[in-house]
N, C-alpha and C positions, 0 to 999 in steps of 0.2 A: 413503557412506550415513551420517547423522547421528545420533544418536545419538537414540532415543525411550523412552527412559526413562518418561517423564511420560504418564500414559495420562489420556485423556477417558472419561468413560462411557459414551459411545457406543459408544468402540473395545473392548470388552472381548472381541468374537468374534472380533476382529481376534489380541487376542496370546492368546487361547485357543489356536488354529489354530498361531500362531506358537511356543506353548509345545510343541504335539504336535511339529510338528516339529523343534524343537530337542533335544528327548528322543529319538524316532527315530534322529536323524543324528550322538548321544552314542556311540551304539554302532558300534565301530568292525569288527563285522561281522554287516553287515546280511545278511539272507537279503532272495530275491528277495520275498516278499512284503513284507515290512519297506521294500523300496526303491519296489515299487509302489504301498503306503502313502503314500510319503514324496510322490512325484507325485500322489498324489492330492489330498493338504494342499494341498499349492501352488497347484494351480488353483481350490482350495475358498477357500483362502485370497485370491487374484488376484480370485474373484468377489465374496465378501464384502467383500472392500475398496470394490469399486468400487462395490456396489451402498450400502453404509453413506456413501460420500461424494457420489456421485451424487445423493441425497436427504436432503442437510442440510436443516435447516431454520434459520430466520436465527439463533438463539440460540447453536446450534451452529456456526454460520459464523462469528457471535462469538469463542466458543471457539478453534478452529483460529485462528485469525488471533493470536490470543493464546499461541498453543501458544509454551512457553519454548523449546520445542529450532528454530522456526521462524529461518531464515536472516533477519539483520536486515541493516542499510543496511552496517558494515562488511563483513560476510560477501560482500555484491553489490559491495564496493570490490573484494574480493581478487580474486573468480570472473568479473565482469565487466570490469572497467578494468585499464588501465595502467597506471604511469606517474604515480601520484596522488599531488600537490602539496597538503596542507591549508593553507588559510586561514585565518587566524584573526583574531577583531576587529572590532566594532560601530565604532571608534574615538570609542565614545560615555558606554558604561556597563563592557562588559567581553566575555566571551567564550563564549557560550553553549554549555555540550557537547549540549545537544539537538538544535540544527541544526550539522550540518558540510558546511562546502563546498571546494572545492579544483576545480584544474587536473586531468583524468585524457586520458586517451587509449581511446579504444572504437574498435576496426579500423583502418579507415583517418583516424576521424575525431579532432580534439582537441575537447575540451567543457568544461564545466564542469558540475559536479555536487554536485546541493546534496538532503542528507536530513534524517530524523529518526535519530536513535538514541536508542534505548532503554537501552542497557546491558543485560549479560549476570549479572557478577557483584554483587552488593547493592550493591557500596561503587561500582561504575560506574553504578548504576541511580541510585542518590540523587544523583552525580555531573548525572546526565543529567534529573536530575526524572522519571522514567519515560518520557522522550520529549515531554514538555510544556515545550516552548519557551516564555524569557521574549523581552519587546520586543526586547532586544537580540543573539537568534536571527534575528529576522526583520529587522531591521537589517542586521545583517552579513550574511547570504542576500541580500538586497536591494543592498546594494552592490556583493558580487562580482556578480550578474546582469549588474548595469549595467556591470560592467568587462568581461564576456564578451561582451555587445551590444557595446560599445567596439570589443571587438578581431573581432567576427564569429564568435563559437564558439557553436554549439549550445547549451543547459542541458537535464541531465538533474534531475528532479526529484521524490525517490522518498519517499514518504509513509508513516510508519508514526507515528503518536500518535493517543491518546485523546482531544486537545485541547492547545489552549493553558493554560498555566501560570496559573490561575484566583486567584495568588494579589494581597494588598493593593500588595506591591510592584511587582507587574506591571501592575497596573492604572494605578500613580501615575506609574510611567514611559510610559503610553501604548500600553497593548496591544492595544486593539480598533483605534486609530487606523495604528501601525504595518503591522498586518495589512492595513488597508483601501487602503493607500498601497502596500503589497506589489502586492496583485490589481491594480491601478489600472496602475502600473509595469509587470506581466509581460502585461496586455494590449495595451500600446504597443510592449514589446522588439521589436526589428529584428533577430531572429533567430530559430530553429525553437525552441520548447521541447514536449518531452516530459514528461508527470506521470505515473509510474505510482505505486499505492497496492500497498505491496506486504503489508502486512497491518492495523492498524489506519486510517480514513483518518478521526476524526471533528473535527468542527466548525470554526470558524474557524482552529484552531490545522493542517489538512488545507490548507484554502480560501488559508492563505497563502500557501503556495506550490504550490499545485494548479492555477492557469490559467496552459492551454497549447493550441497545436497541436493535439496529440492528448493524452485523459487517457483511461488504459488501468486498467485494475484484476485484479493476480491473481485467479485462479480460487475461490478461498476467503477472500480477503479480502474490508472491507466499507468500507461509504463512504457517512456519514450527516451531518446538519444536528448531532447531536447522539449522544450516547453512548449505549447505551440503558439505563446507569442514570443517566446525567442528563434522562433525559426522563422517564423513572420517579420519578426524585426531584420532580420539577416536576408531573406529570399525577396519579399514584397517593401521592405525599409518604414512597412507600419506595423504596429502591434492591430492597427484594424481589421485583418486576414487573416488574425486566429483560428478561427473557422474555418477556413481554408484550408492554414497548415495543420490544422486538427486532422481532418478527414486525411491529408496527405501521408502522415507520418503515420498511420495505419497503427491506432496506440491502444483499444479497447483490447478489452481479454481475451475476447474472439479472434481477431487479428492475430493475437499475438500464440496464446494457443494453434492456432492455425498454423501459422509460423512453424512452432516448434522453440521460439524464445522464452517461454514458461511452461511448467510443467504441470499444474494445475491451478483451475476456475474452482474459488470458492463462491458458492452460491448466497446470496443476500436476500434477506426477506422481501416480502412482496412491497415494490416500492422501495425498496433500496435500503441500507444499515442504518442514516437515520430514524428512521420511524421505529426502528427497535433496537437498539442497543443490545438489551440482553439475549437476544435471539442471534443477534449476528454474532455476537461473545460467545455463546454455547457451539455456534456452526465453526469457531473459527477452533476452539478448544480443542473437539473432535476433530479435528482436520489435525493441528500439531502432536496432541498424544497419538492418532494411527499412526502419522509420519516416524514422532519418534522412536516408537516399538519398532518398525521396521529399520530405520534406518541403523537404530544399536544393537543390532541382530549383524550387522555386518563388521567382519574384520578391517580393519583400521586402512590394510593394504588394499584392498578390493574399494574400502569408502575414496580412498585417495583416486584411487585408477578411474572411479566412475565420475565424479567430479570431474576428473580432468577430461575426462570425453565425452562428454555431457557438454563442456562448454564450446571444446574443440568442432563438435556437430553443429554447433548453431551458424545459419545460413546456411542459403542455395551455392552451392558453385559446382565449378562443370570440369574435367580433369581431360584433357584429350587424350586419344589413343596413341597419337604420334609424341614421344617425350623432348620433340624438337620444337613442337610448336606450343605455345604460352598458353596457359592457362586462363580461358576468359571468365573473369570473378564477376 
């Protein structure tokens, strides 16, 4: 169990419940009532969980997704993989800690595996830009792919930033164009890729290394065009409308499975992956090895063809009858 310290305001009946019984179960002799008490927290507590995360709403999905104590892309090196070789090197500009990729081993299968990381402690966060990858993340991501194509290995490829590294020297080194040559590259690769978004997944700085096979989205994570205080900044000119643009940009997994924008909800423990690292690790494990078996079952031709119309279906549009009149998107 993980440590949750850090509370949302959402959860406060959550460790309300949790405080009762921890005071309860101080005393070290309980009478029968006292211990019937204590069972009764429990499932009081088991229901209010469920039912407080059952019915987020997107700002709050936000949140969680953001929760500090939330298992990042190392924590899923440890609990899921093997065997993990990091790579290092754009051999262009330098060495990005935002995106790490490396050799690992998951079952029976060998992969490659490429994430965000965020950092845990300040001086690893500023290390890592908060998970905002410069050009030369998506560079180095991009080359090892193409050496895993090379050799025939799967790529795992697991999403957690806010965006791309929005700064002047990322821009001068070519960051929108990197990215756009990223997507362009993982829709030709000649092998199975995997995207899941394990807690942040927003905008271009997601998208670079988000087209796959299948792209999957934890349970509480979210996955948008844009942040919802950068859309807030841009539509309302505050980031105090996040909220707002949260619920707008229609970004929870439901939404977005609904949509038809991801192909599968991975489920998260009661209470969300924080509260259990190892549990969301083993749901997330089993989710990638089914994927894989199925997906290396298919010829390389067929893997290409469905990829590519998989992403071509994505959105509503409407086609008229008459081939004179425009197409209203």
């Amino acid at each position: 169990m993980a440590s949750t310290n850090f509370r949302l305001p959402f959860e406060q009946p959550i460790f309300e419940i949790s405080q009762q019984i921890e005071d309860l179960e101080s005393n070290d002799r309980k009478t029968p009532e006292q211990r019937d008490r204590i069972r009764g927290l429990r499932r009081q507590l088991t229901e209010t969980t469920k039912s407080i995360y059952n019915n987020l709403d997107a700002w709050e999905t936000v949140r969680v997704a953001r929760h500090p104590d939330r298992p990042m892309f190392t924590d899923y090196l440890d609990l899921v993989f093997d065997e993990f070789v990091e790579l290092h090197g754009d051999r262009f500009f330098g060495d990005d800690r935002a995106l790490r990729t490396g050799f690992a081993k998951l079952g029976e299968h060998k992969v490659l595996v490429v994430g965000h990381q965020k950092g845990k402690t300040l001086k690893e966060r500023n290390e890592c830009y908060f998970g905002c990858a410069h050009p030369e993340g998506y560079r180095k991501s991009l080359r090892k792919m193409q050496l895993a194509t090379k050799y025939g290995l799967p790529i795992i490829a697991m999403i957690d930033t806010p965006g791309a590294y929005p700064g002047i020297g990322a821009e001068e080194r070519g960051q929108a164009l990197v990215i756009a040559e990223s997507m362009l590259a993982m829709s030709r690769m000649e092998t199975p890729i995997i995207c899941v978004v394990i807690g942040e997944g927003g905008s271009g700085g997601a998208l670079g290394i988000g087209l796959g096979d299948r792209v999957a989205l934890l349970e509480h994570a979210y996955y948008s065009v844009i942040s919802p205080e950068g859309c807030a900044g841009i539509l309302w000119k505050s980031h105090d409308y996040a909220e707002q643009a949260a619920r707008a940009l229609q970004i929870t997994s439901k939404d977005l499975k609904r949509m038809g924008a991801i192909d599968d909800v991975i489920e998260e423990p009661l209470g969300g992956a924080h509260r259990d690292h190892h549990q969301m690790a083993g749901r997330l494990k089993m989710y990638l090895i089914k994927t894989l078996r199925e997906l290396t079952k298919l010829p390389v031709d067929d893997l290409l063809s469905q990829r590519y119309e998989k992403f071509r279906a994505i959105g509503p549009f409407h086609e008229p009858s008459d081939p004179q009149t425009p197409a209203a998107i």
